[in-house]
C-alpha positions in Angstrom: 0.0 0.0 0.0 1.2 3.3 -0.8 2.9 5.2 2.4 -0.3 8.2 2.5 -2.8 5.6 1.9 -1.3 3.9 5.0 -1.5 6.7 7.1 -4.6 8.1 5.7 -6.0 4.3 7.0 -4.5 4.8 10.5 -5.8 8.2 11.6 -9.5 7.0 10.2 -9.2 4.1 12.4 -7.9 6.7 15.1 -10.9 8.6 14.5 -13.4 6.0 14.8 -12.0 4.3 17.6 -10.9 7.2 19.9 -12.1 10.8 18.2 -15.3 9.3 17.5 -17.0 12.2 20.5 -15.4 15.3 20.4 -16.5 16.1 23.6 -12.8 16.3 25.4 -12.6 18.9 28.2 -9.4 19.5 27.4 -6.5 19.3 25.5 -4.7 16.7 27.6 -7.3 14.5 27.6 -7.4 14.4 23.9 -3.6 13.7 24.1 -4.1 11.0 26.6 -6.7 9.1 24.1 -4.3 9.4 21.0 -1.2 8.1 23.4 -3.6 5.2 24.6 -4.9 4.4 21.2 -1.4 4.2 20.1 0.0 1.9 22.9 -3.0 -0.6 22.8 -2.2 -0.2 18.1 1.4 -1.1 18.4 0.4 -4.2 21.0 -2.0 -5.7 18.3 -0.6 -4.2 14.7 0.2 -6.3 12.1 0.8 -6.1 8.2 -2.3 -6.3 6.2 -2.6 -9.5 3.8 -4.2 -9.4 0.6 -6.3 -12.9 0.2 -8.5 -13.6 -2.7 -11.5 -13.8 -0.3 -10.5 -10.0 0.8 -9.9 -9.1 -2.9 -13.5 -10.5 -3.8 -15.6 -8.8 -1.4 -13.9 -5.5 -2.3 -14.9 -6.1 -6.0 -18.2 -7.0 -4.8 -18.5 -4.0 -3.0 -17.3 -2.4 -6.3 -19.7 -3.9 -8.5 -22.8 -3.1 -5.9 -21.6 0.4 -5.9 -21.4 0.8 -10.2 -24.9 -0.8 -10.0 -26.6 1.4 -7.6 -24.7 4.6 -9.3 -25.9 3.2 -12.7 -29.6 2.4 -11.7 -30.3 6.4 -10.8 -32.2 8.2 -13.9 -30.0 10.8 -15.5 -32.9 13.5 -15.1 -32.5 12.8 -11.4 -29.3 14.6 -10.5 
Protein backbone atom coordinates (compact mmCIF):
# COMPACT_ATOMS: atom_id res chain seq x y z
CA UNK A 1 0.00 0.00 0.00
CA UNK A 2 1.22 3.33 -0.82
CA UNK A 3 2.93 5.21 2.38
CA UNK A 4 -0.29 8.23 2.48
CA UNK A 5 -2.84 5.60 1.90
CA UNK A 6 -1.34 3.87 5.02
CA UNK A 7 -1.46 6.74 7.11
CA UNK A 8 -4.63 8.12 5.70
CA UNK A 9 -5.98 4.32 6.97
CA UNK A 10 -4.50 4.81 10.54
CA UNK A 11 -5.83 8.19 11.57
CA UNK A 12 -9.50 7.02 10.19
CA UNK A 13 -9.19 4.07 12.44
CA UNK A 14 -7.92 6.67 15.05
CA UNK A 15 -10.86 8.60 14.47
CA UNK A 16 -13.36 5.96 14.84
CA UNK A 17 -11.97 4.29 17.55
CA UNK A 18 -10.87 7.25 19.87
CA UNK A 19 -12.10 10.83 18.25
CA UNK A 20 -15.29 9.29 17.52
CA UNK A 21 -17.01 12.25 20.51
CA UNK A 22 -15.44 15.26 20.41
CA UNK A 23 -16.46 16.05 23.65
CA UNK A 24 -12.82 16.27 25.36
CA UNK A 25 -12.58 18.91 28.22
CA UNK A 26 -9.41 19.50 27.45
CA UNK A 27 -6.51 19.25 25.53
CA UNK A 28 -4.66 16.71 27.61
CA UNK A 29 -7.34 14.47 27.60
CA UNK A 30 -7.37 14.42 23.93
CA UNK A 31 -3.61 13.70 24.07
CA UNK A 32 -4.11 10.96 26.56
CA UNK A 33 -6.74 9.15 24.10
CA UNK A 34 -4.31 9.45 20.99
CA UNK A 35 -1.19 8.12 23.39
CA UNK A 36 -3.58 5.23 24.59
CA UNK A 37 -4.90 4.41 21.16
CA UNK A 38 -1.35 4.24 20.12
CA UNK A 39 0.01 1.86 22.94
CA UNK A 40 -2.96 -0.62 22.80
CA UNK A 41 -2.24 -0.23 18.06
CA UNK A 42 1.37 -1.08 18.43
CA UNK A 43 0.38 -4.15 20.99
CA UNK A 44 -2.01 -5.67 18.33
CA UNK A 45 -0.55 -4.22 14.67
CA UNK A 46 0.20 -6.29 12.05
CA UNK A 47 0.78 -6.08 8.19
CA UNK A 48 -2.25 -6.29 6.18
CA UNK A 49 -2.56 -9.53 3.75
CA UNK A 50 -4.22 -9.38 0.56
CA UNK A 51 -6.35 -12.86 0.24
CA UNK A 52 -8.53 -13.58 -2.70
CA UNK A 53 -11.46 -13.77 -0.26
CA UNK A 54 -10.52 -9.98 0.76
CA UNK A 55 -9.90 -9.13 -2.91
CA UNK A 56 -13.46 -10.54 -3.76
CA UNK A 57 -15.62 -8.83 -1.41
CA UNK A 58 -13.90 -5.51 -2.26
CA UNK A 59 -14.95 -6.07 -5.99
CA UNK A 60 -18.25 -7.03 -4.81
CA UNK A 61 -18.52 -3.96 -3.03
CA UNK A 62 -17.26 -2.41 -6.29
CA UNK A 63 -19.73 -3.86 -8.53
CA UNK A 64 -22.82 -3.11 -5.88
CA UNK A 65 -21.57 0.45 -5.86
CA UNK A 66 -21.43 0.80 -10.19
CA UNK A 67 -24.91 -0.83 -10.00
CA UNK A 68 -26.63 1.43 -7.56
CA UNK A 69 -24.71 4.63 -9.33
CA UNK A 70 -25.87 3.17 -12.68
CA UNK A 71 -29.58 2.36 -11.65
CA UNK A 72 -30.28 6.41 -10.75
CA UNK A 73 -32.18 8.20 -13.87
CA UNK A 74 -30.03 10.77 -15.47
CA UNK A 75 -32.86 13.49 -15.12
CA UNK A 76 -32.49 12.79 -11.35
CA UNK A 77 -29.35 14.58 -10.52
Amino acid sequence: MHEVGRDEQWFGILRRKRLRSPDFPDLAALQRAIHQFIAEWNDIAHPFRWTPRSFDKILAKVDAALVTTTDIPADAA
